[in-house]
C-alpha positions as CSV (number, residue, x, y, z in Angstrom):
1,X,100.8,-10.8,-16.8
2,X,102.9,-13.8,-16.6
3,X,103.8,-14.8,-12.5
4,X,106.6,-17.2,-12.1
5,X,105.4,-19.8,-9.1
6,X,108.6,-19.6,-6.4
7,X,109.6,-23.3,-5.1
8,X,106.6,-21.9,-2.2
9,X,104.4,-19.1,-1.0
10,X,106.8,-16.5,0.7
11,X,105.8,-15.2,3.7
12,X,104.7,-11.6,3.3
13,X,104.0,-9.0,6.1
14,X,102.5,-5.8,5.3
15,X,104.1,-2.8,7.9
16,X,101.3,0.3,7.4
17,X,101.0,3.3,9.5
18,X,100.4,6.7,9.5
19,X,102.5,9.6,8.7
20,X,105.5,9.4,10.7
21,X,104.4,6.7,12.6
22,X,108.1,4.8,12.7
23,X,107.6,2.1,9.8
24,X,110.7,2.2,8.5
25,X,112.5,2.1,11.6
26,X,110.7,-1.0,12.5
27,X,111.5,-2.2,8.8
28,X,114.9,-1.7,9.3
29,X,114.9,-3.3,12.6
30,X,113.4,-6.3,11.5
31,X,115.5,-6.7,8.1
32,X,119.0,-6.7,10.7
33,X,117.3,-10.6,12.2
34,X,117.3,-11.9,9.0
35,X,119.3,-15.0,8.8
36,X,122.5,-15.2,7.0
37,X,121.5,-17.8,4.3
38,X,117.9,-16.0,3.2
39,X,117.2,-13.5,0.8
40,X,114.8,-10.9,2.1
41,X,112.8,-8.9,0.0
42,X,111.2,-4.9,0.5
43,X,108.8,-3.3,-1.8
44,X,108.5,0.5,-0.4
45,X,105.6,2.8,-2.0
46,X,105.9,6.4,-1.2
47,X,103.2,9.0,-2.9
48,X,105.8,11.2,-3.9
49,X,108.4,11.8,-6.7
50,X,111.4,11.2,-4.8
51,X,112.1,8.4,-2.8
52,X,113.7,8.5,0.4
53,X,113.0,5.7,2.0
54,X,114.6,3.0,0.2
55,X,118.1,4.9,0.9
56,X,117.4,4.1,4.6
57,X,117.7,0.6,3.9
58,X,120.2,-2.0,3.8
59,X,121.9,-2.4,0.5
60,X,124.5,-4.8,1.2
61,X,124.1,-8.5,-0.4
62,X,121.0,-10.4,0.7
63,X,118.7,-8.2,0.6
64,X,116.2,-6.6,-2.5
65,X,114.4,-3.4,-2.2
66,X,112.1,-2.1,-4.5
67,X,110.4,1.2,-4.4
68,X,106.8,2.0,-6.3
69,X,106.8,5.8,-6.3
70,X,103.7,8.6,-7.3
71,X,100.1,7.8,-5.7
72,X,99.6,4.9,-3.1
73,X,99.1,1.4,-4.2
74,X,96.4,0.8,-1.5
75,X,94.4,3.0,-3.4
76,X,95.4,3.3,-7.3
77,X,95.5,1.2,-10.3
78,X,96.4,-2.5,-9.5
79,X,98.6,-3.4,-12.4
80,X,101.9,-0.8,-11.6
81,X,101.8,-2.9,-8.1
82,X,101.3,-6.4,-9.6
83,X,103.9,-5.8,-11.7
84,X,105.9,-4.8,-9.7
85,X,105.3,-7.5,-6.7
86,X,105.5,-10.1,-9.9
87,X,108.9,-8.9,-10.9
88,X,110.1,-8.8,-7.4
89,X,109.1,-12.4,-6.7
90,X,110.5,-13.7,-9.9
91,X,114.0,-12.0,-9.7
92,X,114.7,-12.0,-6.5
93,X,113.4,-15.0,-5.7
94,X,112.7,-14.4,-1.7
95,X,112.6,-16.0,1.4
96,X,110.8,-13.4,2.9
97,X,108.7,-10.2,1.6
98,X,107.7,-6.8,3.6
99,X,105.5,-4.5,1.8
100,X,105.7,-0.9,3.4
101,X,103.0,1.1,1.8
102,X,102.9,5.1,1.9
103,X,101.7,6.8,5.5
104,X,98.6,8.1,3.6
105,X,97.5,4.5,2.1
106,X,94.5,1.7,3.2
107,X,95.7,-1.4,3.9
108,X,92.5,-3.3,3.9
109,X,92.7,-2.2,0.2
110,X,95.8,-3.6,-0.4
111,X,95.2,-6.5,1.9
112,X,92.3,-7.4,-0.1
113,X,94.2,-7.6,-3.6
114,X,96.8,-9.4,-2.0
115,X,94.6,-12.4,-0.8
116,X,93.1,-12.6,-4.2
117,X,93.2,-16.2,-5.1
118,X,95.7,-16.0,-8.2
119,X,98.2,-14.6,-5.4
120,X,97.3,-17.8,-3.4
121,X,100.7,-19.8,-4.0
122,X,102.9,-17.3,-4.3
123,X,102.1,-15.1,-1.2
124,X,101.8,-16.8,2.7
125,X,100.0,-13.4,4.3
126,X,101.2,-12.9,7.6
127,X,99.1,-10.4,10.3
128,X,98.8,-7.0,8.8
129,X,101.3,-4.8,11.0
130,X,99.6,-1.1,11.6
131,X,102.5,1.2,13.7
132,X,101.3,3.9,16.0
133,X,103.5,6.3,17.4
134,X,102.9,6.1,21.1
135,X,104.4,9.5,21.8
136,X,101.3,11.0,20.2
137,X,98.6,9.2,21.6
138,X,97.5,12.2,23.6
139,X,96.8,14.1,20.2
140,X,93.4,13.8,19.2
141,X,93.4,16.0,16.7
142,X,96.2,13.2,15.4
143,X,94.2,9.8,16.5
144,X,90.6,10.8,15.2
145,X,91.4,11.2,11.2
146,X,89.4,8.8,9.6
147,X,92.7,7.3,7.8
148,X,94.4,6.9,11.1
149,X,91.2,4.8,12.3
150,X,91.4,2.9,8.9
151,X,94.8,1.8,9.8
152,X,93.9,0.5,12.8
153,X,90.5,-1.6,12.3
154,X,92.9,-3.4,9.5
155,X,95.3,-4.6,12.1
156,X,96.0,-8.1,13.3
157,X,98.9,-6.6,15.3
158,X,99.5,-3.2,16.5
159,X,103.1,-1.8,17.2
160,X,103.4,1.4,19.3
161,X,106.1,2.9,18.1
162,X,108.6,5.2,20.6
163,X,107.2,3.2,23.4
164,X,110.2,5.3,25.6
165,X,109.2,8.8,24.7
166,X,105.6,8.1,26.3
167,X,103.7,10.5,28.8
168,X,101.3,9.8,31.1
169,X,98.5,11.1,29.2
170,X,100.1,8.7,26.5
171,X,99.6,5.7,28.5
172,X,95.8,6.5,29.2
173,X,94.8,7.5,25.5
174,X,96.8,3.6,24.7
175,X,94.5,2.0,27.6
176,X,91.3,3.9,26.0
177,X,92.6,2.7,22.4
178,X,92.6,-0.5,23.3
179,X,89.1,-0.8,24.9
180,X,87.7,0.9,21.9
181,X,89.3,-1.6,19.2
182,X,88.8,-4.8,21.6
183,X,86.1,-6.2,19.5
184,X,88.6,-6.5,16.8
185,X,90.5,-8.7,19.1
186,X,93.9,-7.2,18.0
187,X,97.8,-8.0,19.5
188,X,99.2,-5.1,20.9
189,X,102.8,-4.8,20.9
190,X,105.3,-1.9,22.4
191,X,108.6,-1.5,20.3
192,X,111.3,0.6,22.5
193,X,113.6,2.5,19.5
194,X,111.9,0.1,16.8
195,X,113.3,-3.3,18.4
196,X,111.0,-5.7,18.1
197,X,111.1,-9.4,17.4
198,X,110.1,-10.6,14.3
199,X,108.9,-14.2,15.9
200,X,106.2,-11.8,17.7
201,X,104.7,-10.6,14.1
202,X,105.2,-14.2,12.2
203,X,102.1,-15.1,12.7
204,X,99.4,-16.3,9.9
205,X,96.9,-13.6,8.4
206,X,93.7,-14.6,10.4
207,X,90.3,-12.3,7.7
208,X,87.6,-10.2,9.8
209,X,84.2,-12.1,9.2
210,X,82.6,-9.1,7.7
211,X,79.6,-8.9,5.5
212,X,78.8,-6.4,3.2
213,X,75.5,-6.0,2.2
214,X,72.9,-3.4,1.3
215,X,71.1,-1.5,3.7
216,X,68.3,-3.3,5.9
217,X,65.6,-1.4,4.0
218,X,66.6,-2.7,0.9
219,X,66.7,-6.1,1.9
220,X,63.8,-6.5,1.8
221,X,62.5,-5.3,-1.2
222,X,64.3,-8.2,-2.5
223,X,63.8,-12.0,-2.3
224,X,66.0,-13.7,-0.7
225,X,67.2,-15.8,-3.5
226,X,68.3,-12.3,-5.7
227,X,69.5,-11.0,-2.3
228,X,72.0,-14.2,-1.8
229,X,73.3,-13.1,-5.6
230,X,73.7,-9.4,-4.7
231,X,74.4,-9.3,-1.3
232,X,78.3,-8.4,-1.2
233,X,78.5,-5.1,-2.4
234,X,81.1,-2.3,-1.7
235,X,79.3,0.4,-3.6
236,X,77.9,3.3,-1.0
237,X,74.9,3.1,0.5
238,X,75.7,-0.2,2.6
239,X,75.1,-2.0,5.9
240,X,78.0,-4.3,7.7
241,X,78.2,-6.7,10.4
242,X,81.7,-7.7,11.7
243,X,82.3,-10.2,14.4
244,X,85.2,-11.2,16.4
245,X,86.1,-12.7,19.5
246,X,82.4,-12.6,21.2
247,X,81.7,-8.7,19.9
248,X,79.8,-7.6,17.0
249,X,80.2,-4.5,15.2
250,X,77.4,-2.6,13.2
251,X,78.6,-0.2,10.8
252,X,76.7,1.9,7.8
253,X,78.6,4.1,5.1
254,X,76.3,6.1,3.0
255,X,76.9,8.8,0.4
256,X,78.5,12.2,0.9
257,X,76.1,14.0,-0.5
258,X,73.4,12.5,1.9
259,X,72.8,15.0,4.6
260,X,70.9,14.4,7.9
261,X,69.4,17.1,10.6
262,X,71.6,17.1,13.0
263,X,69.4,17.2,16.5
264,X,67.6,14.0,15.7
265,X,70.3,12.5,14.6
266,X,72.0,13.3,17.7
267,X,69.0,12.4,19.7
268,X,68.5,8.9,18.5
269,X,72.8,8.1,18.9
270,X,72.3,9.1,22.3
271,X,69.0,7.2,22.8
272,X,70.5,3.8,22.2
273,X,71.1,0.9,24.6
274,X,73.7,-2.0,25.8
275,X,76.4,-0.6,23.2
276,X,80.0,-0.8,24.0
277,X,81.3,2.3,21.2
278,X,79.8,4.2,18.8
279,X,82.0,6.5,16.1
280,X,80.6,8.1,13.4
281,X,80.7,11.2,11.2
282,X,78.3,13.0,9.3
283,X,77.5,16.0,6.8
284,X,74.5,17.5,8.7
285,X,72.6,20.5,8.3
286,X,74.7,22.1,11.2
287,X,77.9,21.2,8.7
288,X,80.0,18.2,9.6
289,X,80.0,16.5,12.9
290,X,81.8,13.5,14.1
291,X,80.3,11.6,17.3
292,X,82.5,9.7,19.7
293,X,80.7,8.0,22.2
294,X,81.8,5.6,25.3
295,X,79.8,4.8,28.0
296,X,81.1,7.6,30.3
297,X,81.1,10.4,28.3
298,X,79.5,11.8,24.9
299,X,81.7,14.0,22.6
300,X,80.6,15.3,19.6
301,X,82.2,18.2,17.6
302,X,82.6,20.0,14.4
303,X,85.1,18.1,11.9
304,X,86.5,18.4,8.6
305,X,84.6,17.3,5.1
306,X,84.4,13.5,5.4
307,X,84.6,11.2,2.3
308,X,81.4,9.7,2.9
309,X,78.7,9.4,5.7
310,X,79.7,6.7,8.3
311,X,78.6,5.3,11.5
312,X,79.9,2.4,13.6
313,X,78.4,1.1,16.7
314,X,80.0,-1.9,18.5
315,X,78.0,-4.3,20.7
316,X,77.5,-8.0,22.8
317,X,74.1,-9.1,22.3
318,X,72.3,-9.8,19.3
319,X,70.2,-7.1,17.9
320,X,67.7,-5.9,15.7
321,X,69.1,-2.8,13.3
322,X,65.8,-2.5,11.1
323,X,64.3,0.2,13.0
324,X,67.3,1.9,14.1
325,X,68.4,2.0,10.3
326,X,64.8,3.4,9.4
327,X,65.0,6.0,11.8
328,X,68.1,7.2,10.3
329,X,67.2,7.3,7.1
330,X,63.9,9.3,7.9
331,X,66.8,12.4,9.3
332,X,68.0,12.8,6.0
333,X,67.0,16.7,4.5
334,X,68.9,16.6,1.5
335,X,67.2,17.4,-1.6
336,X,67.5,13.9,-2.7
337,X,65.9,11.9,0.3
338,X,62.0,12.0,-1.1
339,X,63.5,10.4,-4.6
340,X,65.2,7.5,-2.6
């Protein structure tokens, strides 16, 4: 695949957000400040057959909208989107790019293929855009979906949508929001009927300092010469450390199929000190259980399957996660555990 260089990097936001969330309103709202001399730019993915979307859009001169449709390009094969993006660049030749993936997509994923170094001079990443729909904050059924929390720990910037239609219980599940993102040290915007200015969102893509490596109990089976070679992984099991503005946040996925007894488990979560927020969900012996813990209040509850076994705990000081990890590991009953 051929890219043709434009005369420089174009400026790219990606707009993400769940189902419903008000994207394209903000898309369309942002597309009306454009200046009269530019050529903007849209690629539109939605997972369907059909699209709708791009209808929504303006079509007069000065504007190019492109629409990848079937699956989400977060998630699927690269090459239908990197054609596309390519082609997009190269006929319309932009000022400007927004990239407005499905409600049901990752950004991080498609974050991460866009800051791939062959996209280096033709793509100026701005802060990923996540939109929340503030009339629905109060619906936890709605904010605890493992996508919807995706969403948001991608975020430089986070809109809430319908900022008018909010209710009091609104307001207080925003303020909770908030504390429980804060080590991601995130811009929070309200957008009134999707206005918003686009000098408020123009702002450099700034990369969590994340790293990815295998669990602590492997580490050190290894030297630490091989370890330096293998340490960023993104295959399950793995153990993470992200940092950001003075807060630190500790976070395990493991497995599926790895299932842990659910007292202890529950037992050492709630044993643990100096923490800030700890999510997590897990396939247990007493089926599926997500854990949402603040320092006022403990929930846990049934949930539906998870993808994979996950656990998140975000903190101040500087800690030690060898024991806590081998305690974990040790609640595992699956059939499995004795082999590993």
């Amino acid at each position: 695949m051929k890219l043709i260089a434009p005369q420089k990097a174009v400026p790219t936001h990606i707009i993400s957000g769940f189902l419903g969330a008000g994207k394209t309103t903000l898309l369309k709202q942002l597309l009306s400040q454009k200046p009269e001399h530019e050529v903007w730019a849209v690629l539109m993915n939605e997972f369907g057959q059909i699209g709708v979307d791009q209808q929504l859009l303006p079509q007069q001169q000065g504007y190019q909208v492109k629409e990848l449709l079937g699956g989400c390009l977060c998630c699927s094969s690269q090459l239908p989107m990197q054609i596309a993006l390519s082609r997009l660049l190269s006929e319309a030749k932009p000022d400007r790019l927004f990239i407005e993936p499905t409600g049901l997509g990752h950004p991080a994923q498609l974050l991460e293929q866009l800051t791939e170094p062959h996209w280096h001079t033709h793509l100026s990443m701005r802060a990923l855009v996540t939109v929340v729909d503030g009339s629905r904050l109060h619906d936890q059924a709605w904010t605890q979906q493992n996508l919807y929390a995706d969403q948001l720990k991608a975020a430089q910037i986070i809109v809430v949508s319908h900022a008018d239609q909010m209710q009091a219980a609104d307001e207080q599940a925003l303020i909770q929001l908030q504390q429980e993102y804060q080590a991601y040290a995130q811009k929070w915007l309200k957008a009134e009927q999707g206005h918003l200015a686009l000098t408020e969102m123009d702002i450099p893509y700034v990369g969590t300092q994340r790293k990815i490596q295998p669990l602590l109990k492997l580490q050190q089976k290894v030297s630490s010469t091989n370890l330096q070679e293998s340490a960023e992984i993104k295959q399950l099991p793995y153990h993470y450390v992200e940092t950001a503005q003075g807060y630190a946040v500790a976070g395990w996925k493991l497995p599926k199929r790895w299932q842990f007894d659910f007292y202890p488990l529950l037992d050492l979560l709630c044993e643990q000190q100096d923490w800030l927020r700890i999510k997590g969900i897990f396939y247990t012996n007493q089926g599926w259980k997500s854990f949402n813990f603040n320092p006022q209040q403990f929930n846990y509850q049934s949930t539906d399957e998870g993808i994979d076994n996950r656990l998140e705990i975000i903190y101040q000081s500087e800690r030690d996660w060898e024991k806590f990890e081998a305690e974990l590991l040790a609640y595992r009953v699956d059939a499995a555990a004795v082999l590993d």
